[in-house]
N, C-alpha and C positions, 0 to 999 in steps of 0.2 A: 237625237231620237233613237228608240233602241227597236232598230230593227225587227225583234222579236216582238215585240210589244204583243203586235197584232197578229202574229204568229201561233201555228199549234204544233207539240210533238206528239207525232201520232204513229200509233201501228196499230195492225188488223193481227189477232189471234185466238185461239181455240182458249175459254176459260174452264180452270178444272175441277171436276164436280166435288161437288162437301165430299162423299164418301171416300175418294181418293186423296183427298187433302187431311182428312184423318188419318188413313192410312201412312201417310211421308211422315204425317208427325212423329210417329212409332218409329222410323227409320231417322228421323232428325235426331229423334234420344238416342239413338246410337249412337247418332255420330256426338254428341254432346260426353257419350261414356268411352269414346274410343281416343276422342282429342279435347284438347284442353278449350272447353266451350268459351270462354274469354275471347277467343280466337276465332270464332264462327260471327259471322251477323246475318241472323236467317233472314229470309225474303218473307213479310209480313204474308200472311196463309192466303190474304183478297188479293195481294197482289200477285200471285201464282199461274201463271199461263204458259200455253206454248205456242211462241210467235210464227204466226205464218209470213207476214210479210213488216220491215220497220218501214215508215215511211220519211221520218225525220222532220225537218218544221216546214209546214204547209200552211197556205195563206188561205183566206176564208172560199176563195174560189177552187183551190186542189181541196179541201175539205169536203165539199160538195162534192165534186169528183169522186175523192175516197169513197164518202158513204154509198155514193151511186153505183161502184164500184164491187162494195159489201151488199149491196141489195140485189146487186144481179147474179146471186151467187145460190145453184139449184144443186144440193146436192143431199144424198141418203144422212144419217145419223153417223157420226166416226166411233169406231167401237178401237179403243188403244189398249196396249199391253204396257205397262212401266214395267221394264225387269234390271234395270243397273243403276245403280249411282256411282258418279264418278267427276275428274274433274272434264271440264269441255273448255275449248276445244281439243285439249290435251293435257299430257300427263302433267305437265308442270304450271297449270293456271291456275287460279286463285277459285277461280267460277268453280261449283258443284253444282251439279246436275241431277235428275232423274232423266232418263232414257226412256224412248218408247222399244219396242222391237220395229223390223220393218213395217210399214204400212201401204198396201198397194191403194184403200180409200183414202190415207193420208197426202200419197202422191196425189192423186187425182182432185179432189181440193185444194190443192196446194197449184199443180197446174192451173183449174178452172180461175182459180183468184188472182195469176198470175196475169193471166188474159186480157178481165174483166179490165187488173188497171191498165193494162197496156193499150186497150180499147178507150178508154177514159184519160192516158196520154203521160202513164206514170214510165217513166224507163223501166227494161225489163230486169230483171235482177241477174246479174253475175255471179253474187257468189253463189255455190251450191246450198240447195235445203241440209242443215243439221237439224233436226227436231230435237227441241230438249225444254226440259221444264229446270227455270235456276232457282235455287232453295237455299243457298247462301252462294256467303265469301270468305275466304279463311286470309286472314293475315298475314302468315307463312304458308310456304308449300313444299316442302320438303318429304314431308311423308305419299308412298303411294297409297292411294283411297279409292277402292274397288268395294262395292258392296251390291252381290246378285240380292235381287228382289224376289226374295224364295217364300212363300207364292207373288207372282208378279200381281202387281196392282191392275184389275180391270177397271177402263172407267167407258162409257159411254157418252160424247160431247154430242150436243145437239143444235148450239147455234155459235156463228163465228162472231167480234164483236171486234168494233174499232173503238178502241180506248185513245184518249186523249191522255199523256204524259202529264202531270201538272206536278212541282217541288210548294210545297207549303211548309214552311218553319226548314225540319232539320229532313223532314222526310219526304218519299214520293211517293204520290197516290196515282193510280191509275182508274181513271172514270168513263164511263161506256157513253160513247158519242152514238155508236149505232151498231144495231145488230140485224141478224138476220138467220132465221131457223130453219137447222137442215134437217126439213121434214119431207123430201121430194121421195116417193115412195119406189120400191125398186121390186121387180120379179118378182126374187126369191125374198121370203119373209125374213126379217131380220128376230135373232134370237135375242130377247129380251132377257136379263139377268134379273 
């Protein structure tokens, strides 16, 4: 019996809005006129996020958890800066990235979520937060690939979403299990773009 059967791969992350996912495409033709595109396999545009927490494969009872996890989550709208592409976790991976700048609302989401599963019974995470958005793979990695995002990409995210990991045929899709909308209102008004 295959263990996974009944199994889901799951993670909780911020999805990136159309206007921003326009915008990479213009930096993805960069990168298509700088290296030899043969050698790229970009990240389909739907499947484009920036992970807050992986959860790995959880049975129908930690799925519940998860979502209940993702619904107790009260927080303002995350307003991000994208200003670098590059590779992650360093200079010699395969992975390309977009970057955000720091984010003090990004920590703080990123905390509250941390909690909620800990509260719900998920272990708490070790490795440190990287925020990063992946947008391909390159075949070789030899070259250094730095590109400032001059003007940086503003995007405004508004709700976090547990996606369910699913491979169909040759490719992977990721499909929204549950979400949850960071509209909890704050003080000072938030600047609208």
């Amino acid at each position: 019996v295959n263990e996974h059967a009944s199994s889901k791969r799951l993670f909780i992350a911020l999805p990136i809005p159309s206007a921003a996912n326009h915008s990479l495409d213009k930096y993805c033709q960069q990168l298509d006129e700088q290296y030899e595109s043969s050698r790229i396999r970009y990240t389909p545009i739907n499947n484009r996020h920036l992970t807050l927490a992986f959860l790995g494969q959880l049975d129908s009872t930690q799925v519940v958890d998860a979502t209940e996890a993702v619904q107790q989550i009260q927080h303002t709208p995350i307003y991000l800066k994208l200003t670098a592409i590059e590779r992650f976790p360093d200079a010699q991976s395969r992975i390309i990235t977009a970057l955000p700048e720091p984010s003090s609302q990004l920590r703080s989401l990123h905390r509250q979520l941390q909690q909620a599963l800990e509260q719900q019974g998920f272990p708490g995470m070790t490795r440190p937060f990287r925020p990063h958005v992946t947008l391909a793979r390159m075949k070789y990695n030899k070259e250094h690939l730095a590109i400032a995002l001059n003007p940086p990409i503003d995007m405004m995210v508004s709700e976090v979403i547990l996606y369910e990991s699913q491979r169909i045929d040759t490719s992977t899709v990721y499909i929204p299990r549950a979400k949850t909308a960071l509209n909890k209102s704050t003080p000072s008004r938030i600047k609208k773009k």
